[in-house]
C-alpha positions as CSV (number, residue, x, y, z in Angstrom):
1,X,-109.2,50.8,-60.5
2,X,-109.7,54.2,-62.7
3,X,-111.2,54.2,-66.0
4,X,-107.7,55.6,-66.7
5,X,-106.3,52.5,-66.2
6,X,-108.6,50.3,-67.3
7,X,-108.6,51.8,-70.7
8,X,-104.2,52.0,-70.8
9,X,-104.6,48.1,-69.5
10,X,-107.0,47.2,-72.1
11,X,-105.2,49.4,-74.8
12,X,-102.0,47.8,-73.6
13,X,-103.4,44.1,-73.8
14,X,-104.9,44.2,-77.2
15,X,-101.7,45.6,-78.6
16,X,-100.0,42.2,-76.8
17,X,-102.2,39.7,-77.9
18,X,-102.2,41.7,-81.8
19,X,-98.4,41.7,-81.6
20,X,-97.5,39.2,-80.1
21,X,-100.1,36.9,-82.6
22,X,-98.5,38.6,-85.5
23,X,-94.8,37.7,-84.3
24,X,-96.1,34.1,-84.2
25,X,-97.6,34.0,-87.6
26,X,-94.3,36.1,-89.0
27,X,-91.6,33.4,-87.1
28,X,-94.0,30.4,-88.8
29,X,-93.8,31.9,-91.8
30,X,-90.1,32.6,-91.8
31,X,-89.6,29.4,-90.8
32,X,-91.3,27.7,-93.6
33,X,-90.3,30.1,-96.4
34,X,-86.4,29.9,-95.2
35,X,-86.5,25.9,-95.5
36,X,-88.3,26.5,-98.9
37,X,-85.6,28.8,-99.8
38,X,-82.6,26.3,-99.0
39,X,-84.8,23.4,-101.1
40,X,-84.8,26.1,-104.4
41,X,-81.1,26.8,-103.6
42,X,-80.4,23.4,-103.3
43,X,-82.6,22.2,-106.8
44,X,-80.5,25.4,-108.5
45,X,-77.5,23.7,-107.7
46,X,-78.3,20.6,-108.5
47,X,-79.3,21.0,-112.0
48,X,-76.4,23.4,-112.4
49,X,-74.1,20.4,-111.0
50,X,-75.6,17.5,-113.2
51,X,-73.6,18.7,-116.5
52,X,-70.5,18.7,-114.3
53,X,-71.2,14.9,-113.3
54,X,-72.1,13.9,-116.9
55,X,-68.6,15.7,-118.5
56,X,-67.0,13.9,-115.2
57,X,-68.5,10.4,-116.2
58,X,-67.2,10.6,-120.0
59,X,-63.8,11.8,-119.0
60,X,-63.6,9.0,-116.2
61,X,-65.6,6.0,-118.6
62,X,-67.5,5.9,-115.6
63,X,-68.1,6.0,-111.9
64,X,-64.5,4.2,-110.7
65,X,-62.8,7.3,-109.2
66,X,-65.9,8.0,-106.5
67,X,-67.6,4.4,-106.5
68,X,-68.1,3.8,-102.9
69,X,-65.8,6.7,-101.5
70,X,-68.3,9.3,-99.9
71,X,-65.9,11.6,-99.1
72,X,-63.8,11.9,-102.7
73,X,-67.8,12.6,-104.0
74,X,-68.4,15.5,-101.5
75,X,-65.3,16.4,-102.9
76,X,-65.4,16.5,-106.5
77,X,-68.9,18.6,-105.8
78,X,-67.1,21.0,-103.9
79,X,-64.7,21.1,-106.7
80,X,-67.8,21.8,-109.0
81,X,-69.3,24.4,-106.8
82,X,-65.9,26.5,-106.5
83,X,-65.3,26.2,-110.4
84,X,-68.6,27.5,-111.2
85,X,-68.7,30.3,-108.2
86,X,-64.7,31.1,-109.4
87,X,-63.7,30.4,-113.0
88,X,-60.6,32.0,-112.6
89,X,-59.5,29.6,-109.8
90,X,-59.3,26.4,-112.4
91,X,-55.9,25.6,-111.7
92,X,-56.1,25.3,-108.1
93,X,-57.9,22.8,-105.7
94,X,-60.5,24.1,-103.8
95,X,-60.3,25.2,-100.7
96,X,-61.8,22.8,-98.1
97,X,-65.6,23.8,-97.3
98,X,-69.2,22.6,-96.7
99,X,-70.9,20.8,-99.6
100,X,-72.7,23.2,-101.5
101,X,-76.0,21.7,-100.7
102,X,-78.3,21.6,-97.1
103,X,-79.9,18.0,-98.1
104,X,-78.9,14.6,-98.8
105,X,-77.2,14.1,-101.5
106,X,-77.0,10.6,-103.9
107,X,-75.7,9.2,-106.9
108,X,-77.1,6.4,-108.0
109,X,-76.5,3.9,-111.2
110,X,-79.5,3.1,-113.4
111,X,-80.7,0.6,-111.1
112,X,-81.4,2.3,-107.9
113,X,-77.9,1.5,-106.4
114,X,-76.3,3.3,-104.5
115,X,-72.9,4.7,-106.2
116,X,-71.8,7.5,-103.5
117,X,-73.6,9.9,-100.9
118,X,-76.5,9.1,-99.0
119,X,-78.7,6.6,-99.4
120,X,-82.3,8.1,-100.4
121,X,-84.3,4.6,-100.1
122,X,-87.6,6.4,-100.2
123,X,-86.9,9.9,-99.7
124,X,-86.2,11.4,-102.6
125,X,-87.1,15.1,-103.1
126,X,-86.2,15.5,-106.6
127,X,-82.9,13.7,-109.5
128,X,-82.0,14.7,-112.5
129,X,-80.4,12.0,-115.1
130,X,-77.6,12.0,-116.3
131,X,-77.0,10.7,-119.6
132,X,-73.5,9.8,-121.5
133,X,-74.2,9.2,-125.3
134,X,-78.0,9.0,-125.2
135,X,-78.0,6.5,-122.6
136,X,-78.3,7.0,-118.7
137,X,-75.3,6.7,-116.9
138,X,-76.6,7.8,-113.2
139,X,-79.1,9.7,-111.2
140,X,-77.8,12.5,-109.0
141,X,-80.6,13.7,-106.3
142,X,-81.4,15.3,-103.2
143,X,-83.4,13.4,-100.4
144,X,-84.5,14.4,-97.4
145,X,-82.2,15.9,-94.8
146,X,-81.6,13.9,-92.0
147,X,-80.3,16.7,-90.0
148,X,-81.5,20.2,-88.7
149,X,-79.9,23.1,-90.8
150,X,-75.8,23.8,-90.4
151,X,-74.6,26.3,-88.0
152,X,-74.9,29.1,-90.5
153,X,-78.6,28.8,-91.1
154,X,-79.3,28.5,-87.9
155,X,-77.4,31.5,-86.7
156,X,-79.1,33.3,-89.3
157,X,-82.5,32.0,-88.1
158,X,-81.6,33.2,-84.2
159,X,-81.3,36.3,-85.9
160,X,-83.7,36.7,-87.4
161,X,-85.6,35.8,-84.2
162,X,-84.0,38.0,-82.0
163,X,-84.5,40.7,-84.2
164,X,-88.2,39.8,-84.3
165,X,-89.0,39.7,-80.6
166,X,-87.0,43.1,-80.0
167,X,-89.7,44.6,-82.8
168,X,-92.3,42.9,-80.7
169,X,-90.9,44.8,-77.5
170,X,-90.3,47.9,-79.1
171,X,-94.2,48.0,-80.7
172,X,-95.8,47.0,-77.3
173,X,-93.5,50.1,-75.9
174,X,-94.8,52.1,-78.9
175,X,-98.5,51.1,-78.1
176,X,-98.2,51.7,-74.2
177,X,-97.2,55.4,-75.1
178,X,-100.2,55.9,-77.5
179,X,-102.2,54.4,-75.4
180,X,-101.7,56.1,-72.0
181,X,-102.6,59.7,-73.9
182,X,-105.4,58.6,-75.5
183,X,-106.6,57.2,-72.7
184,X,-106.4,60.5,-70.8
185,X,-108.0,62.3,-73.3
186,X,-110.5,60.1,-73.3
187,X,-111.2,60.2,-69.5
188,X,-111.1,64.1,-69.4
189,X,-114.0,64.2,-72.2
190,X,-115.7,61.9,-69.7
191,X,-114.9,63.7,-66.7
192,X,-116.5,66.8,-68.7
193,X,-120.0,64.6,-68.4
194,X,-119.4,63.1,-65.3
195,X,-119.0,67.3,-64.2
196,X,-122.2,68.2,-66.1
197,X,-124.3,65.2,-64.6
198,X,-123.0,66.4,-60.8
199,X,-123.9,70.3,-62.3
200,X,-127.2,69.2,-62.8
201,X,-128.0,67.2,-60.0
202,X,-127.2,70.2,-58.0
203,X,-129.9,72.3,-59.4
204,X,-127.6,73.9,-61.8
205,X,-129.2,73.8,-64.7
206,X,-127.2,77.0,-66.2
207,X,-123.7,75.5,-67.0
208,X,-123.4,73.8,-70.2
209,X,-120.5,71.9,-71.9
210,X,-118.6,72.9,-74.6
211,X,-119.8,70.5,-77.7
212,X,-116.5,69.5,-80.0
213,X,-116.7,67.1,-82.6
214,X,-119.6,64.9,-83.8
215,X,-118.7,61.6,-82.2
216,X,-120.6,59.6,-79.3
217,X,-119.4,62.2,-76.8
218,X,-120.6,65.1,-78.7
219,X,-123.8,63.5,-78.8
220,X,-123.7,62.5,-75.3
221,X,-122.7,66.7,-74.5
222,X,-125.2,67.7,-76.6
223,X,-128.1,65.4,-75.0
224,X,-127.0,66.6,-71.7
225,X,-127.4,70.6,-72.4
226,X,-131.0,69.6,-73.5
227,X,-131.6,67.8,-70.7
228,X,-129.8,70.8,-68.6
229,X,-132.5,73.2,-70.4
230,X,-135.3,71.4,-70.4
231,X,-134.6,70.8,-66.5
232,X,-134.4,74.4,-65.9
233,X,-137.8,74.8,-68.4
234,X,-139.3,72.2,-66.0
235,X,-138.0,74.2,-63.0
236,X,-139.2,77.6,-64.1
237,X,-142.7,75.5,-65.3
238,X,-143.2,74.5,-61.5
239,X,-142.6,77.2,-60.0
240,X,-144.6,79.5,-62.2
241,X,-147.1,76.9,-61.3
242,X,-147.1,77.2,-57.9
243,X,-147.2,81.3,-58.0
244,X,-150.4,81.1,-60.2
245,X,-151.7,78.6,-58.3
246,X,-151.4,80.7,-55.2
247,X,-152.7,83.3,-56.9
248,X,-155.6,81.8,-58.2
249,X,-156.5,80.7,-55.0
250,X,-155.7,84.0,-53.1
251,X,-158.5,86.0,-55.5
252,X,-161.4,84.0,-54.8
253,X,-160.8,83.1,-50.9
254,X,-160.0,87.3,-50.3
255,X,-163.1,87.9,-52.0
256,X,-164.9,85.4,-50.1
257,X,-163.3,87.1,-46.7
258,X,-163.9,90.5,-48.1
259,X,-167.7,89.5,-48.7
260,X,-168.0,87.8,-45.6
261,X,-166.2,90.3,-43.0
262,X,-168.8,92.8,-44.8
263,X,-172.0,90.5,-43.5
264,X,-170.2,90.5,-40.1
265,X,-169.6,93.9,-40.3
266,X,-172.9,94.9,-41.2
267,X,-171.8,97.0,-44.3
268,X,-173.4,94.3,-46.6
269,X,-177.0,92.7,-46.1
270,X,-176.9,89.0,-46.8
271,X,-179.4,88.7,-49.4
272,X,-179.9,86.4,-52.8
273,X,-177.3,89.1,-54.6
274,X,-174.7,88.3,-51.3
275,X,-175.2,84.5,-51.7
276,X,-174.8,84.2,-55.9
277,X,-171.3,86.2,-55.5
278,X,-170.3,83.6,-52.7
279,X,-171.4,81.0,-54.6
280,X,-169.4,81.9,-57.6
281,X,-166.4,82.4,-55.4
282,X,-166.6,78.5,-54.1
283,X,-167.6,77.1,-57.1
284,X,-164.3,79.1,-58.9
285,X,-162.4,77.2,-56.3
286,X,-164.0,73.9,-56.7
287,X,-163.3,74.3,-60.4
288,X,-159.9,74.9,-59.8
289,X,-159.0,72.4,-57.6
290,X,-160.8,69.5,-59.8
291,X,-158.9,70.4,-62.4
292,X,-155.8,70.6,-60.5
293,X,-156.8,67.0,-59.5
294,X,-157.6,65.6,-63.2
295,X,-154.2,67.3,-64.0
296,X,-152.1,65.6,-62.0
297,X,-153.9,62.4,-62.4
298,X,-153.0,62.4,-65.8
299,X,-149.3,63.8,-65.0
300,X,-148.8,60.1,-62.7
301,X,-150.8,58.5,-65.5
302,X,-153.3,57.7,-63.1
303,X,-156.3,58.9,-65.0
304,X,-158.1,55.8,-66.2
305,X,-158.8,55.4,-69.8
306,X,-161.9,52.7,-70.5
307,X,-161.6,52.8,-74.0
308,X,-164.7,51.1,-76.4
309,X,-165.7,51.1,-79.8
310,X,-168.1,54.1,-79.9
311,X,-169.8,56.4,-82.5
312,X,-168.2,59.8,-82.9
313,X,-170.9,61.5,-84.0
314,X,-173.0,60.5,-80.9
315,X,-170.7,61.5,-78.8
316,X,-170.6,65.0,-80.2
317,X,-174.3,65.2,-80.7
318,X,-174.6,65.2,-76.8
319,X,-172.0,67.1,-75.6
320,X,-173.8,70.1,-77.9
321,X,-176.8,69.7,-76.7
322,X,-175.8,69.6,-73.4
323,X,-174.1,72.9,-74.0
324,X,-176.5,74.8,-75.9
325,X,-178.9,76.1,-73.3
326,X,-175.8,77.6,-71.8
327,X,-175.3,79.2,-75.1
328,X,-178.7,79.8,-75.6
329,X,-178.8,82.0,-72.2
330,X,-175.2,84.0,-72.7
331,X,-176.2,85.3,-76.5
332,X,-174.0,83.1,-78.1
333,X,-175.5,81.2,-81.3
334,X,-174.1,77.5,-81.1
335,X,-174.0,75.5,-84.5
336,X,-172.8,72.0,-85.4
337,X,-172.2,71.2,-89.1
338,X,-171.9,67.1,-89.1
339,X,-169.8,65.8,-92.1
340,X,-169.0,62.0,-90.5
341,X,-170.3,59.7,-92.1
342,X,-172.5,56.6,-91.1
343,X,-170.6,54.4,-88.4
344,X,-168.0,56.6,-87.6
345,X,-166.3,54.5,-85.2
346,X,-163.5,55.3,-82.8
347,X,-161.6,53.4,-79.9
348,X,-161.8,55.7,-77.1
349,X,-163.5,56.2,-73.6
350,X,-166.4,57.8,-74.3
351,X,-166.9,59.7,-71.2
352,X,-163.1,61.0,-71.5
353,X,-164.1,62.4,-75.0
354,X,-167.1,63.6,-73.7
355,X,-165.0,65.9,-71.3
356,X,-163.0,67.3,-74.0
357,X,-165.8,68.0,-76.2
358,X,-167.2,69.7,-73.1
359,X,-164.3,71.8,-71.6
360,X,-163.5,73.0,-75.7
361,X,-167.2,74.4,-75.7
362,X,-167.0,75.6,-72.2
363,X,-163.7,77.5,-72.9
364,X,-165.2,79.1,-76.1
365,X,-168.5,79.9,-74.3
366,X,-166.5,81.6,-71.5
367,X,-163.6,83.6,-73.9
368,X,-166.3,84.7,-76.7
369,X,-168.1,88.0,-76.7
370,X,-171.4,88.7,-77.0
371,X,-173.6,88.2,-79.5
372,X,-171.7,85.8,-80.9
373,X,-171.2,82.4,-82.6
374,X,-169.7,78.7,-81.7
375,X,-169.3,76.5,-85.1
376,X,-168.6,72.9,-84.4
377,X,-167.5,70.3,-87.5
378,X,-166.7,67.2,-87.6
379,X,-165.7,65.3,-90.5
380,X,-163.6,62.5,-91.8
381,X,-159.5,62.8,-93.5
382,X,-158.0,59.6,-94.4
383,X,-157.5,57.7,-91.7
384,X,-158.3,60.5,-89.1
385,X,-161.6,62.1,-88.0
386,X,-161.1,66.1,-87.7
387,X,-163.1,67.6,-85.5
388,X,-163.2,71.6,-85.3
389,X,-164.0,74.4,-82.5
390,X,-164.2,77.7,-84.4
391,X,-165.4,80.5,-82.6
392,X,-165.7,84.5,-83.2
393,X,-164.1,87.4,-81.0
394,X,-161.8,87.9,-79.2
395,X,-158.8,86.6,-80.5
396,X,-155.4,86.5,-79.7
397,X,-152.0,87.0,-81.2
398,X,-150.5,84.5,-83.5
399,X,-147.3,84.6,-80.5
400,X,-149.5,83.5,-78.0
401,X,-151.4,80.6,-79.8
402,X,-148.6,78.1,-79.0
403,X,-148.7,79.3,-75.0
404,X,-152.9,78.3,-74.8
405,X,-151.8,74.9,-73.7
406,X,-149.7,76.2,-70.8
407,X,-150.9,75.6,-67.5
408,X,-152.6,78.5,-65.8
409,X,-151.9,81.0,-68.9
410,X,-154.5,83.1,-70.4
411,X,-154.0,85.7,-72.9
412,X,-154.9,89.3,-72.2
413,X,-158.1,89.8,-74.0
414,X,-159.8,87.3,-72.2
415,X,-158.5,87.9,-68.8
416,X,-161.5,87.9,-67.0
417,X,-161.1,86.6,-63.7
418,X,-165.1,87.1,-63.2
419,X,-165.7,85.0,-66.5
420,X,-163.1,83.1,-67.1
421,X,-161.5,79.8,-66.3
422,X,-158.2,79.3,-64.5
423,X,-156.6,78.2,-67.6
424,X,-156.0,74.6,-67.0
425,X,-158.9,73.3,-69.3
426,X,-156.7,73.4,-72.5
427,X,-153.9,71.4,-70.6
428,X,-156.4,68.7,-69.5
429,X,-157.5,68.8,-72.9
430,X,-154.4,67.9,-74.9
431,X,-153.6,65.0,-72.5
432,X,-156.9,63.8,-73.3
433,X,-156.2,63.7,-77.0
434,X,-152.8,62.6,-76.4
435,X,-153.9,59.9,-74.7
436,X,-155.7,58.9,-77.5
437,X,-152.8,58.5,-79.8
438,X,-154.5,61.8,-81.2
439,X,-152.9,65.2,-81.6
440,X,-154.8,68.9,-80.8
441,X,-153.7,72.4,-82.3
442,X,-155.2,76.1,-82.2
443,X,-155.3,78.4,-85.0
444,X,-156.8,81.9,-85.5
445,X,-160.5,81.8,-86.8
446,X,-162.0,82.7,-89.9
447,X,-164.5,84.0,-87.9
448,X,-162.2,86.4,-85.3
449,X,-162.1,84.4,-82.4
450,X,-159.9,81.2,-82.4
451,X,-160.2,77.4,-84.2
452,X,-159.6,74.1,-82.0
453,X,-158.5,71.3,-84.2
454,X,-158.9,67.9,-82.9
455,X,-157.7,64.9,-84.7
456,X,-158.4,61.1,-83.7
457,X,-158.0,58.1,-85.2
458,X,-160.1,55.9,-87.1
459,X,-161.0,52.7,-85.4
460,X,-159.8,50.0,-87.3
């Protein structure tokens, strides 16, 4: 079954069971307010009745002309009723006709006996005395009715009925043809999504849908053209990826054939000069390739973490003086200005942070000119340790800070394929911070270059 028709059938079958529950309560509640309508009627015209019986008693000196003759009583109140519905009509008899009342109706002497009508025994809904000279002559009542309502009432009440379950018919028609539009519409906003869903799983990551309105399926719409863009970010990221990644490897394996067919050749002597450039050339491919490898370890989330309590300032200690006769030999003047303050604890693998200490001080040792200058500090902000990689020339543009982190992106001042890195350090980086609940940014420098901020959490 279509979602069409699921939505018209479930549309249609709230609407019955509303309807049909609110015919129900309407019917009981006519029901009960009709009979409650006949009982005020009924108590109306007994109290407007009782005078007549009283002026009847003291013209009569009593009950003689009705005692025990039912049908002279029904009489006499039809008499009543016609008199007080007609006062013109005095002279004449009344026409023959119901008894102007839906109940039981008694007359009773001060005793409790019966004079005329029905005998109430117990069910007596309400009497009114009647009293001749200050005493009481008689009670004249209603009791309860001992039959369902005349012929009248209850054609009224079919009516009433009939007309009641044709409105019921008539609003589940009304409710069928609101809901088989609105069903529709809805299925065509979800067709539009089912459309973009099938777009995208086809590699076309280009269409987007048309967002109207700020319900759920707006959002939806909305959600889906991110996901369509950042798909086709992901797309373009992967297969820029690939091209630099070929092309990273292509330089240092042609220069390595270009060295090589020049021993062969005999154009080129293979001497200590000969061996260093080949040995840079492998070693620029076994850098590359171990960081391809860390970096897609930490893509699968396969890079293991051993985190520890373990002293921050320790840890920073040895990665710069690990680093500083590499400093110390390229002119570059390294400095660490330690602000932390005893026991400055952190829950992190320690040879993890030890990496990105090291590949932030490698990077600024490879992308700073000489002479120059490295400043590391460290100190503590709330709740966070801040530790900072500032470094002098060259810099780079404020637009390409944000692009550092890219994979395999270097900015043009420090595109030095001799020198440089393959620009995956930073990357590697980031995860590493990242995975440390931390977070990484890069600035311009004070000093020319640019400033690495690294924030971790304290250990609590």
């Amino acid at each position: 079954m279509s979602i069409h028709k699921k939505l018209v059938l479930t549309f249609i079958t709230f609407s019955a069971v509303l309807i049909i529950s609110m015919a129900i309560l309407i019917k009981w509640s006519f029901q009960r307010g009709f009979v409650d309508y006949i009982r005020q009627q009924d108590s109306q015209t007994l109290q407007e009745i009782t005078p007549d019986l009283t002026r009847f008693y003291a013209e009569q000196n009593g009950w003689g002309p009705i005692q025990n003759d039912t049908r002279r009583f029904y009489r006499l109140l039809r008499h009543f009723a016609m008199m007080r519905d007609d006062p013109d009509a005095t002279g004449n008899p009344p026409p023959p006709g119901k008894v102007p009342f839906h109940l039981s109706v008694f007359l009773i002497d001060p005793t409790g006996k019966l004079i005329a009508g029905r005998d109430p025994k117990s069910q007596i809904i309400e009497q009114q005395a009647i009293t001749v000279n200050g005493n009481v002559v008689g009670y004249f009542g209603l009791g309860e009715r001992h039959r369902p309502p005349n012929r009248h009432d209850k054609r009224f009440a079919d009516q009433q009925g009939k007309q009641l379950a044709l409105i019921t018919l008539l609003a589940l028609l009304l409710s069928l043809l609101f809901a088989w539009p609105v069903a529709k519409f809805l299925v065509k906003r979800i067709q539009r999504l089912v459309s973009q869903v099938r777009h995208l799983s086809q590699g076309q990551y280009d269409h987007q849908i048309k967002v109207r309105g700020g319900d759920e399926f707006a959002t939806l719409a909305q959600h889906l053209n991110d996901l369509a863009n950042t798909l086709k970010q992901t797309e373009q990221s992967r297969r820029k990826l690939v091209a630099d990644v070929s092309h990273e490897l292509r330089t240092p394996l042609a220069t390595l054939r270009a060295q090589l067919e020049a021993i062969e050749d005999g154009v080129h002597q293979y001497n200590d000069d000969t061996h260093a450039r080949l040995h840079n050339q492998v070693m620029r491919l076994h850098n590359l390739v171990d960081d391809l490898y860390q970096l897609s370890l930490s893509d699968l989330g396969a890079l293991q973490y051993r985190k520890q309590d373990c002293e921050l300032d320790v840890l920073i200690l040895n990665a710069v003086q690990a680093s500083l006769p590499a400093f110390d030999q390229a002119g570059i003047e390294l400095t660490l200005d330690d602000e932390l303050p005893d026991r400055s604890t952190v829950f992190a693998d320690p040879q993890r942070i030890t990496q990105l200490f090291s590949n932030l001080l490698q990077n600024s040792l490879q992308y700073t000119d000489t002479p120059g200058k490295t400043r590391v500090r460290c100190q503590r902000e709330g709740n966070r340790y801040l530790v900072e990689f500032e470094d002098t020339a060259p810099g780079v543009s404020d637009s390409q800070l944000p692009q550092l982190f890219d994979r395999l992106y270097r900015a043009e001042s420090s595109r030095n394929r001799d020198h440089g890195g393959a620009g995956l350090g930073l990357n590697l980086c980031k995860n590493i911070v990242q995975a440390h609940q931390g977070s990484i940014e890069i600035h311009n420098s004070r000093l020319g270059g640019i400033r690495v901020s690294v924030h971790l959490p304290v250990s609590t």
